[in-house]
KEDO-366569 format. One record per residue (C-alpha): residue number from 0; residue in three letters; x, y, z negated. Coordinates in nm, 2 decimals, always signed. Layout:
N
ATOM   num   residu        u        v        w
ATOM   NUM      ala        X        Y        Z
...
# end
This chain:
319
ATOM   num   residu        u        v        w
ATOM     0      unk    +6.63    +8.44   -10.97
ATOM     1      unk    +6.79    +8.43   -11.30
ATOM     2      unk    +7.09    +8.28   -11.34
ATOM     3      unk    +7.18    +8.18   -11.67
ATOM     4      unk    +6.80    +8.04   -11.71
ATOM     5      unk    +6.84    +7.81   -11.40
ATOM     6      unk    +7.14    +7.70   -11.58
ATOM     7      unk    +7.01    +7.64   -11.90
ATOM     8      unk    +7.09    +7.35   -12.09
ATOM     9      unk    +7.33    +7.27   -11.82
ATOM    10      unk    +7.66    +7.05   -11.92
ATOM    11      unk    +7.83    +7.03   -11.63
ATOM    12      unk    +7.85    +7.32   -11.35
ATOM    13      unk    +8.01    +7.36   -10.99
ATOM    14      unk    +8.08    +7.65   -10.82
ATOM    15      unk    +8.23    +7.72   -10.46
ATOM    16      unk    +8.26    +7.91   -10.17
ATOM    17      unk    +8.34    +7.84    -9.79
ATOM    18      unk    +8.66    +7.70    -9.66
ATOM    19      unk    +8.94    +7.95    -9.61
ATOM    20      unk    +8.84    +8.17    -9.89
ATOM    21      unk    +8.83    +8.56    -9.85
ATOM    22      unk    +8.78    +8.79   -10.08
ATOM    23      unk    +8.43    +8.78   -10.12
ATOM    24      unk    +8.47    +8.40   -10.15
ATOM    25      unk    +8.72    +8.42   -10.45
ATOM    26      unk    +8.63    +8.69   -10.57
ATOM    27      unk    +8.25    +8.56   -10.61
ATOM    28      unk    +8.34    +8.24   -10.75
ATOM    29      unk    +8.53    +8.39   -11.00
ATOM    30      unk    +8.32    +8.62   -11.09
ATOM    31      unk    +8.04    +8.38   -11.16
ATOM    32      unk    +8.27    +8.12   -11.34
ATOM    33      unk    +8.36    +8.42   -11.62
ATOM    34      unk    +8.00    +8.54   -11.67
ATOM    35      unk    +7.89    +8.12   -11.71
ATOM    36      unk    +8.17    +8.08   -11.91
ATOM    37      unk    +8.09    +8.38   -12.14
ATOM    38      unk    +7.71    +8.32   -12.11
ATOM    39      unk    +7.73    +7.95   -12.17
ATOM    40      unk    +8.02    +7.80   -12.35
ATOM    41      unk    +7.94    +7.51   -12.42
ATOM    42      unk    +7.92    +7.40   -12.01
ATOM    43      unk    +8.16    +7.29   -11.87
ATOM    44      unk    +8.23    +7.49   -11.53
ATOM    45      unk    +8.48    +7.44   -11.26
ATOM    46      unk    +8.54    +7.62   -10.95
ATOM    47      unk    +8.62    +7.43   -10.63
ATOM    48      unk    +8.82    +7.63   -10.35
ATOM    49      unk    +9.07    +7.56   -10.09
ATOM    50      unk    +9.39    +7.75   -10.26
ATOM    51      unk    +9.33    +8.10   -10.23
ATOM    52      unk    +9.59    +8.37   -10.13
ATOM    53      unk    +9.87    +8.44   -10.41
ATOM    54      unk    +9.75    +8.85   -10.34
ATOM    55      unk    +9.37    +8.69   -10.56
ATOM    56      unk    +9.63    +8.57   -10.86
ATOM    57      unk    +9.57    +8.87   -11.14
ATOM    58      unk    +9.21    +8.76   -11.12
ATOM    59      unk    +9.08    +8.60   -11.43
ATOM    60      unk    +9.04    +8.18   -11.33
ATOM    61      unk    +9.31    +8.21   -11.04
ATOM    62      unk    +9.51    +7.93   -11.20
ATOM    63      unk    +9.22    +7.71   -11.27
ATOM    64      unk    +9.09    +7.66   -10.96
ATOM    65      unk    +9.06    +7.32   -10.87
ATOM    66      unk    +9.17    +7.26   -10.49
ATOM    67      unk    +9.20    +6.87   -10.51
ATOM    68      unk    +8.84    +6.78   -10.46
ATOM    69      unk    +8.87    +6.44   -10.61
ATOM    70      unk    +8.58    +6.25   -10.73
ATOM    71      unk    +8.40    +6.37   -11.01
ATOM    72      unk    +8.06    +6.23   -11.21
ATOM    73      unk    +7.72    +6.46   -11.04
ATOM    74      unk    +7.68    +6.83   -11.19
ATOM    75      unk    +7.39    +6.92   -11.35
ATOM    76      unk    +7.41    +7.23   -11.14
ATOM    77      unk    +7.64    +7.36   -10.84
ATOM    78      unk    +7.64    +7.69   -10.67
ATOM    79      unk    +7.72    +7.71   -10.30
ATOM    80      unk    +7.85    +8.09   -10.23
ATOM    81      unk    +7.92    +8.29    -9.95
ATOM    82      unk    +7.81    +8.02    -9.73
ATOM    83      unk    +7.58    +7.73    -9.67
ATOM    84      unk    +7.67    +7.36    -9.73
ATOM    85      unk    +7.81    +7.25    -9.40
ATOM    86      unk    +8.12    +7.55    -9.46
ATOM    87      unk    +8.23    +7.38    -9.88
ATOM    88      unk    +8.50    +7.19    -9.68
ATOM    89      unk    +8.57    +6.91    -9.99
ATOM    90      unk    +8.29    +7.09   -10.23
ATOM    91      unk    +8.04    +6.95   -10.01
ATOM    92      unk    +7.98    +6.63   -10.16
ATOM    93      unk    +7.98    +6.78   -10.48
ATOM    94      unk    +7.69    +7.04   -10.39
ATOM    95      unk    +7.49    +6.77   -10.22
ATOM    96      unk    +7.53    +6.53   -10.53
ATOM    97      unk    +7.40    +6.78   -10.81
ATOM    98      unk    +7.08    +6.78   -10.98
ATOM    99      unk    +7.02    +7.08   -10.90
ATOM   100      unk    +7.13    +7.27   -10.59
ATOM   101      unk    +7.21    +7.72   -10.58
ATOM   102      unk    +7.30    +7.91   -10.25
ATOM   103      unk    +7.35    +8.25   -10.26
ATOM   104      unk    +7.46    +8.45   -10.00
ATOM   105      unk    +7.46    +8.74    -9.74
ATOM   106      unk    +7.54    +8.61    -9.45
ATOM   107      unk    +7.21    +8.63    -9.17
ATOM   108      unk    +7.33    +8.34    -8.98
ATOM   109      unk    +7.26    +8.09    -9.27
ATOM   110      unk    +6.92    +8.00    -9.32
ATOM   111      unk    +6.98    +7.86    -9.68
ATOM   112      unk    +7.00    +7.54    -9.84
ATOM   113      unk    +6.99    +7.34   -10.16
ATOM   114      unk    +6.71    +7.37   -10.44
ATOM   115      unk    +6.73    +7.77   -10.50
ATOM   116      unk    +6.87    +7.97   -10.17
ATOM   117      unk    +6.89    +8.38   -10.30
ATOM   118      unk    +7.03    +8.49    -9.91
ATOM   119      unk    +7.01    +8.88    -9.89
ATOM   120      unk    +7.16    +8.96    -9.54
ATOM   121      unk    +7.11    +9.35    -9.56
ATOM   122      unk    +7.37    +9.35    -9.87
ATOM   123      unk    +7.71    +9.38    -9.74
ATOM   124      unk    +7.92    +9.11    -9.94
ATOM   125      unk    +7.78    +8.81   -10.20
ATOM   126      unk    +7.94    +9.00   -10.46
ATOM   127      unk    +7.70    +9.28   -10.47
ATOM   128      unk    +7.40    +8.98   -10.44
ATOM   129      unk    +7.59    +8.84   -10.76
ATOM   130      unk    +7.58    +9.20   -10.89
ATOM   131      unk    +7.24    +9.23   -10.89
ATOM   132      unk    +7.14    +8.91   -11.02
ATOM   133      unk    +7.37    +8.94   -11.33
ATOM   134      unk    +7.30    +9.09   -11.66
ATOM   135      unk    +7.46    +9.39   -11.67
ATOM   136      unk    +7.53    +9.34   -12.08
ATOM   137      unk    +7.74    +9.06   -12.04
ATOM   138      unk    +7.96    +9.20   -11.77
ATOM   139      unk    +8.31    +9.33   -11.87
ATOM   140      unk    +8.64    +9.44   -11.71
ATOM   141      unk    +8.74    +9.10   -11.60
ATOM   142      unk    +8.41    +9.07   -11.41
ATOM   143      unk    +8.36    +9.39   -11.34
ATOM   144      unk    +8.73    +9.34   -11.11
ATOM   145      unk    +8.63    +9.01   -10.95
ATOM   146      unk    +8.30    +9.14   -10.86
ATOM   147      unk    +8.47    +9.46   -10.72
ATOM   148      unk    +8.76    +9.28   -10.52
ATOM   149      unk    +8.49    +9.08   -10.31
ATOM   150      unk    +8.29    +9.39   -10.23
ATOM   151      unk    +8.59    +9.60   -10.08
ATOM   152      unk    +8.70    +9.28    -9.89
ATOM   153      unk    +8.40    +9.25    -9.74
ATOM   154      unk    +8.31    +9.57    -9.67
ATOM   155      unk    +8.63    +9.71    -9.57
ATOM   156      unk    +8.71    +9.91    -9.84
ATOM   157      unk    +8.34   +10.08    -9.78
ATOM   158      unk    +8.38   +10.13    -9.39
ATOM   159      unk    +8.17    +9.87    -9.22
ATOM   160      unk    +7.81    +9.94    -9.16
ATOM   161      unk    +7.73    +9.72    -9.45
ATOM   162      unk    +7.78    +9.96    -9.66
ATOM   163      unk    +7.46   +10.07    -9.87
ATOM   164      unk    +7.42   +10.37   -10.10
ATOM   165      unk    +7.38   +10.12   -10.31
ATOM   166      unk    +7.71    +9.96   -10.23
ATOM   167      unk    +7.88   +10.26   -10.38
ATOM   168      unk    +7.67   +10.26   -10.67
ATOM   169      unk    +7.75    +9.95   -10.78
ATOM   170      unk    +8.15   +10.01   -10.73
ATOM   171      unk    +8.12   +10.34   -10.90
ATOM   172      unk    +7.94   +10.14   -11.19
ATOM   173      unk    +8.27    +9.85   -11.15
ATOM   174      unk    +8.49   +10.11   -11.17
ATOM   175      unk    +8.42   +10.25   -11.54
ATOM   176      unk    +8.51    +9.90   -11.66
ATOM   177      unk    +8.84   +10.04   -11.67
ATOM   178      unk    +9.08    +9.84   -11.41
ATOM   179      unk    +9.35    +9.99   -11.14
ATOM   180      unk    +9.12    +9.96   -10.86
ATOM   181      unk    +9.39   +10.19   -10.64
ATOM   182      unk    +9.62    +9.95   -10.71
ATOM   183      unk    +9.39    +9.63   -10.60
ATOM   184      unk    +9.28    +9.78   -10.27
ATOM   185      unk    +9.65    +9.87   -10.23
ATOM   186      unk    +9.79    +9.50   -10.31
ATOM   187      unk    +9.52    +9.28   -10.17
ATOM   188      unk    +9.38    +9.43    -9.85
ATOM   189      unk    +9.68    +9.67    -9.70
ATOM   190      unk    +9.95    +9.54    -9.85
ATOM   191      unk   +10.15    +9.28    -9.64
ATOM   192      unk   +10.49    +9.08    -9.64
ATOM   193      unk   +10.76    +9.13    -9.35
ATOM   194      unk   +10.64    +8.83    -9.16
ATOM   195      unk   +10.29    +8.89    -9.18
ATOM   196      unk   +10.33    +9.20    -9.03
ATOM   197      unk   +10.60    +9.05    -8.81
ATOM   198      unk   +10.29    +8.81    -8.65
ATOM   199      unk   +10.04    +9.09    -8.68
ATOM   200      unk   +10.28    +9.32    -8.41
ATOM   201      unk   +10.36    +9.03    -8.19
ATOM   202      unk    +9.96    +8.93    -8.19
ATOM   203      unk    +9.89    +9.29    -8.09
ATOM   204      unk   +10.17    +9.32    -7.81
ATOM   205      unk   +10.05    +9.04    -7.68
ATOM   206      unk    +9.65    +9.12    -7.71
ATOM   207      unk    +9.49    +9.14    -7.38
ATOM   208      unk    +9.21    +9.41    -7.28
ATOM   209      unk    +8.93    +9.28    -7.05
ATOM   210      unk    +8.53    +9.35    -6.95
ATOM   211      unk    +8.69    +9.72    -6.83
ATOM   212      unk    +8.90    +9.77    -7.13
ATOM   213      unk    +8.57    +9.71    -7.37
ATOM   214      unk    +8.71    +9.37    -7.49
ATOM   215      unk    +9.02    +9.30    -7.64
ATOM   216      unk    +9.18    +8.92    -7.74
ATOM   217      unk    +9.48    +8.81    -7.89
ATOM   218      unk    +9.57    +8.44    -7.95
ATOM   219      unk    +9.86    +8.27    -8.18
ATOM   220      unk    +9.98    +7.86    -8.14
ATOM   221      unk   +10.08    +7.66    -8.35
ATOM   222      unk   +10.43    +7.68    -8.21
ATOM   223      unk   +10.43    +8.03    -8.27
ATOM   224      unk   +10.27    +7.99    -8.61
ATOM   225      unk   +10.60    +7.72    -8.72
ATOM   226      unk   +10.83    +7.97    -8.56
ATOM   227      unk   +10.73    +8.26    -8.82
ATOM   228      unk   +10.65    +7.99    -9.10
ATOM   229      unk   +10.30    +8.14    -9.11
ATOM   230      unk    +9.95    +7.97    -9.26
ATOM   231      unk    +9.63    +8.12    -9.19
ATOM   232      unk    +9.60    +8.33    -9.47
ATOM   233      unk    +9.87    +8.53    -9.28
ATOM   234      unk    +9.68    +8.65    -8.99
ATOM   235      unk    +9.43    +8.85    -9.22
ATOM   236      unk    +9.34    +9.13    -9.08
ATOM   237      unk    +9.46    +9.07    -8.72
ATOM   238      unk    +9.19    +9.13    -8.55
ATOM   239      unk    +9.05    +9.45    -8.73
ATOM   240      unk    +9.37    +9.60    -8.59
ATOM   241      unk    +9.25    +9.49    -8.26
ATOM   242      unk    +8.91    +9.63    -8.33
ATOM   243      unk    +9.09   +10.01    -8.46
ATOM   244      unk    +9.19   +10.03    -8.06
ATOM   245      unk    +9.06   +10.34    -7.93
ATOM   246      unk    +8.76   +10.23    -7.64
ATOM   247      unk    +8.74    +9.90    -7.78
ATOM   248      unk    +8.42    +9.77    -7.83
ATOM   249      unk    +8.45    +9.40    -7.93
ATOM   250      unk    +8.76    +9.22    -8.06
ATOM   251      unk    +8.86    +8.92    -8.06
ATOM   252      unk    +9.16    +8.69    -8.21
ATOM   253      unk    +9.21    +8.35    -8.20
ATOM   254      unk    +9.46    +8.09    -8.38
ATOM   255      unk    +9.49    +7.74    -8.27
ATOM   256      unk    +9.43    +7.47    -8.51
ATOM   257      unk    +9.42    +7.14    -8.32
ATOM   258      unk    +9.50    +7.05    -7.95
ATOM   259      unk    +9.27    +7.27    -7.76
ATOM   260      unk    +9.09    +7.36    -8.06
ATOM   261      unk    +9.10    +7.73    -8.20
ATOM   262      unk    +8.93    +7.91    -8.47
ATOM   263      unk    +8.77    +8.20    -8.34
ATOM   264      unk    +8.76    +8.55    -8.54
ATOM   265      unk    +8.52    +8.86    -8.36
ATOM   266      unk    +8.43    +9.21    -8.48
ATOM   267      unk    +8.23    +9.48    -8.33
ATOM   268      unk    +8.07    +9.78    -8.33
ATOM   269      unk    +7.69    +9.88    -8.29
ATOM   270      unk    +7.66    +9.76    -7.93
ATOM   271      unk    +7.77    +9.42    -7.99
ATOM   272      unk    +7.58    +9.13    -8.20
ATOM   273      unk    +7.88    +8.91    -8.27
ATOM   274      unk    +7.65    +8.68    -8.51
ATOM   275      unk    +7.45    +8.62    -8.19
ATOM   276      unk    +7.74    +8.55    -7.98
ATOM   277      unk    +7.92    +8.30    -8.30
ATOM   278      unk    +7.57    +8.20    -8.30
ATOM   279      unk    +7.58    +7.98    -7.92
ATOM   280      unk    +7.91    +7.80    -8.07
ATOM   281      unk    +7.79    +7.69    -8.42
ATOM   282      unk    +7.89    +7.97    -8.60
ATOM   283      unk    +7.82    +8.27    -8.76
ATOM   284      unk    +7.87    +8.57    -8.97
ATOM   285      unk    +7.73    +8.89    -8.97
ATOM   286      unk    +7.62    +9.15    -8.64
ATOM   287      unk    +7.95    +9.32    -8.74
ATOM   288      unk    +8.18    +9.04    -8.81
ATOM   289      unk    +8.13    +8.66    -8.69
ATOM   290      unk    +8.33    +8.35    -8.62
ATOM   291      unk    +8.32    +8.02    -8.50
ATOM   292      unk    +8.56    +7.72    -8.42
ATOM   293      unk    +8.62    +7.65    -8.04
ATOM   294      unk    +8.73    +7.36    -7.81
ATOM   295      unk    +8.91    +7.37    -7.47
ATOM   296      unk    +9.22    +7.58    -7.35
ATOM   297      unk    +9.24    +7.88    -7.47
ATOM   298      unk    +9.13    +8.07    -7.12
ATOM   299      unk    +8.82    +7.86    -7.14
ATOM   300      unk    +8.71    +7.97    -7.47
ATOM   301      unk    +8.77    +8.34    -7.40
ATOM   302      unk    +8.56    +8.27    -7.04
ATOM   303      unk    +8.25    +8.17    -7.27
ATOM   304      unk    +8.32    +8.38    -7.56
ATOM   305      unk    +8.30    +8.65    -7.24
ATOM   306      unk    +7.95    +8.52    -7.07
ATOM   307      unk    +7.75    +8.67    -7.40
ATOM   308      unk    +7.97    +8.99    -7.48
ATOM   309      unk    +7.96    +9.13    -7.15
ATOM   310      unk    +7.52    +9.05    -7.13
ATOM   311      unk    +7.47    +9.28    -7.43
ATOM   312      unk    +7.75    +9.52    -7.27
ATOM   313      unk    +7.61    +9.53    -7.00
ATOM   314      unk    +7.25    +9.58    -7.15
ATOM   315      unk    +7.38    +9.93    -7.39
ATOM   316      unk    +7.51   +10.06    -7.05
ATOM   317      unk    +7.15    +9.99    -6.90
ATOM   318      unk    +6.99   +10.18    -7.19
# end
């Protein structure tokens, strides 16, 4: 696919990304607004996001996000990334509503959608999908950063098995355009403030081992949430602690978000398919790291999260 010629003559252009944006989400989005913007400046072109965490603000756009999702006229084209249509949160009627419809992702539980789907689920973060589909002349530092933040937020700063050789050949290309990537690893996926690391040590004291120590799940309410004043944007990273546990093999962390409703975070290693397990609740992700949204106490959930880890446990200790 080719970007700027599906957007040709365009006027009026949408872009967004799934609800509680990541790195990959806003850094995507943002990336794709500046190369539009440069490519086409006569369009007009808006990105759509729930607001993102403060730690994405040096990226070029932050501050122009729109998270109000109020009515607007149909776009001549809108760009679902990072996701498929059901996960735009507000953005959703705008997607639905344009003339012409663009999803790109990576994510191997979404089958695509819209006019134009581009879903490469062997690439380890939409970023690098954006990468390859832009033209390399019109990318510049700016860019360049956007593209880069997704990719290391996604990847784990290059430790998941998503990680291609040519992952680190695009980053190495990112790099030369000059920015303190140290400095943005450093700030946006280590660094964190004294209360989200108070909630990350209480959420791991409190974690809970199971399946003969393979398993592991931690769970924060909403009363503990007020308590420490915390959103969810504060309990990134949680559960890749849990997963860093010596002898675990799947982890799980949970945070409540209605009455007996809890949004459901996993990550693995090879011998666990946590798309597949997402997969039985309505949700998704990728074989490494999935999610989903639950209903029911919170035992309840962990009993039926449990049902389809321990099967494909219990089928690696058979081979």
């Amino acid at each position: 696919m080719n970007i700027l010629q599906e957007c040709m003559n365009a006027k009026k252009i949408g872009i967004s990304g799934h609800i509680r944006p990541d790195g990959d989400c806003v850094g995507s989005c943002l990336a794709l607004w500046q190369y539009l913007k440069k490519a086409l400046p006569d369009a007009e072109v808006t990105v759509f996001l729930e607001k993102p965490a403060d730690i994405f603000s040096e990226l070029t756009g932050y501050e122009l996000i729109d998270s109000t999702f109020e009515e607007q006229k149909p776009f001549d084209v809108f760009f679902a990334l990072d996701c498929g249509a059901e996960r735009l949160g507000g953005a959703q009627k705008y997607f639905e509503g344009a003339n012409k419809k663009i999803n790109i992702d990576h994510h191997i539980s979404n089958a695509g959608c819209g006019d134009i789907s581009v879903v490469r689920s062997e690439v380890g973060s939409v970023c690098e999908v954006l990468y390859d589909l832009m033209d390399k002349e019109l990318l510049d530092r700016d860019i360049a950063m956007a593209l880069y933040i997704g990719i290391i937020h996604d990847t784990g700063v290059f430790q998941y098995s998503n990680v291609r050789p040519e992952t680190l050949k695009v980053a190495a290309h990112l790099i030369t355009y000059g920015f303190d990537f140290p400095r943005l690893i450093e700030e946006t996926f280590y660094q964190r403030t004294y209360v989200q690391t108070q909630i990350m040590g209480r959420a791991l004291m409190e974690s809970v081992r199971f399946l003969d120590g393979r398993c592991i799940v931690s769970v924060v309410d909403k009363k503990t949430m007020g308590f420490y004043e915390v959103g969810p944007k504060d309990l990134d990273g949680i559960v890749n602690q849990l997963r860093n546990i010596n002898g675990v093999d799947c982890a799980i962390f949970m945070y409540e978000t209605d009455c007996l409703e809890y949004k459901v975070s996993m990550r693995s290693n090879e011998k666990v398919d946590v798309a597949k397990v997402a997969s039985y609740f309505n949700g998704g992700g990728h074989a490494r790291a999935a999610g989903c949204t639950m209903k029911g106490t919170f035992h309840d959930c962990v009993n039926n999260l449990s049902l389809h880890i321990e099967e494909q446990l219990k089928n690696t200790t058979e081979e």
